[in-house]
C-alpha positions as CSV (number, residue, x, y, z in Angstrom):
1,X,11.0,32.9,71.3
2,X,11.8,34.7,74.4
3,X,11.3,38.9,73.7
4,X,9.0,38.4,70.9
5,X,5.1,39.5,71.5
6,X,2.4,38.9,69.5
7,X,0.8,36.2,67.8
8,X,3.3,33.9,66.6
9,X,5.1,34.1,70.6
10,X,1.2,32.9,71.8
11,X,-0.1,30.1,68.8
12,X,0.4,26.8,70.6
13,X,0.8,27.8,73.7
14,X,-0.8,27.4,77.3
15,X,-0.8,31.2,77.2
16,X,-2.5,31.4,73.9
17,X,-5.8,29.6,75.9
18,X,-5.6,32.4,78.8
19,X,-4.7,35.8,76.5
20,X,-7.6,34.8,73.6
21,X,-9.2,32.8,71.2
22,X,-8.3,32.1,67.4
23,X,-10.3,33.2,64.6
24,X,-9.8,33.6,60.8
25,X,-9.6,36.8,59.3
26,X,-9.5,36.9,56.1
27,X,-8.2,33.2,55.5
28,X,-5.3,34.0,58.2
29,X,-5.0,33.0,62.1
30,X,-5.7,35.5,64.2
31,X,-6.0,35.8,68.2
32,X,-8.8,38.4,69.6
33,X,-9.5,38.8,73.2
34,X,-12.4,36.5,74.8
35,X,-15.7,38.0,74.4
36,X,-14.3,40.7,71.6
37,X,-17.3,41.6,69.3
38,X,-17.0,42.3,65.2
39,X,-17.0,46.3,66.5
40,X,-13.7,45.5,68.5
41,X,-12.0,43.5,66.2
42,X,-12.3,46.8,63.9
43,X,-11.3,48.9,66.4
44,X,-8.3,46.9,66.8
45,X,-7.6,46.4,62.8
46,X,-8.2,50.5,62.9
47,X,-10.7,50.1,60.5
48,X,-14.0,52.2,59.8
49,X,-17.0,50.4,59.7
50,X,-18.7,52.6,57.4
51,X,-16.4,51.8,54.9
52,X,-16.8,48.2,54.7
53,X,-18.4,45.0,54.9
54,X,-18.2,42.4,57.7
55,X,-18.9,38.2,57.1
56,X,-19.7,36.3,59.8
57,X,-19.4,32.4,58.9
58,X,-20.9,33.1,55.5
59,X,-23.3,35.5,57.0
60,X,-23.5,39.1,56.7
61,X,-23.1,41.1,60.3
62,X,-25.1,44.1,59.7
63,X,-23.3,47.3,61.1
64,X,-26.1,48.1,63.5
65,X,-24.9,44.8,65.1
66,X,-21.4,44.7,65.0
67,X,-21.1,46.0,68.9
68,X,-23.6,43.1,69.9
69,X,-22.2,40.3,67.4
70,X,-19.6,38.8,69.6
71,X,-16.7,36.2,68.1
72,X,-16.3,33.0,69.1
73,X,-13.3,30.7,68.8
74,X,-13.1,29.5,65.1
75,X,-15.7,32.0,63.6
76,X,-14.4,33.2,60.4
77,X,-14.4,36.6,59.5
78,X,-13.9,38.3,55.7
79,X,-13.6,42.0,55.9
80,X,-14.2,43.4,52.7
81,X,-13.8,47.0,51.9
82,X,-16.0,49.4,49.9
83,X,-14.0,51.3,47.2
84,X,-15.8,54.1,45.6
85,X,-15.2,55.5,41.5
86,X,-16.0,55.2,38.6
C-alpha cells in the first residue's frame, strides 16, 4: 500500500491508533482526528449545519452543541440532510 493516503492505507494499522479514532458515518468506517467534535466532522465533510441534521448514537446533537459534542471511538453518526419543496 505504499503511496496511498487515506483511510484504507491507516484501518488496521499501528498508525491508524496514533492519526485517529474510527467512527460510523452513515453506516460506513470512518477515521476523525482524536478529540474532533460533530462541528469538525462537518467542517471536514464540507457540510453546512444549517442544512441538516446530526445523530449521535440514536440521539439528536442539537446544532447549538455540535462544537461542544465531541466523538468518541465507535460513536455512530447519521447525517441527514434537509431538502426543501414542495
Amino acid at each position: 500500500m505504499a503511496g496511498r493516503s487515506g483511510l484504507l492505507s491507516c484501518v488496521g494499522s499501528k498508525k491508524d491508533e496514533r492519526a485517529g479514532m474510527q467512527i460510523q458515518l452513515n453506516g460506513r468506517s470512518k477515521e476523525v482526528a482524536t478529540g474532533a467534535t460533530v462541528a469538525d466532522l462537518l467542517v471536514e465533510l464540507e457540510l453546512d449545519s444549517r442544512t441538516l441534521a446530526v445523530e449521535r448514537n440514536l440521539e439528536l446533537a442539537p446544532r447549538t452543541e455540535h462544537a461542544a459534542t465531541q466523538l468518541a471511538e465507535g460513536d455512530r453518526i447519521e447525517i441527514v440532510t434537509l431538502v426543501g419543496g414542495g
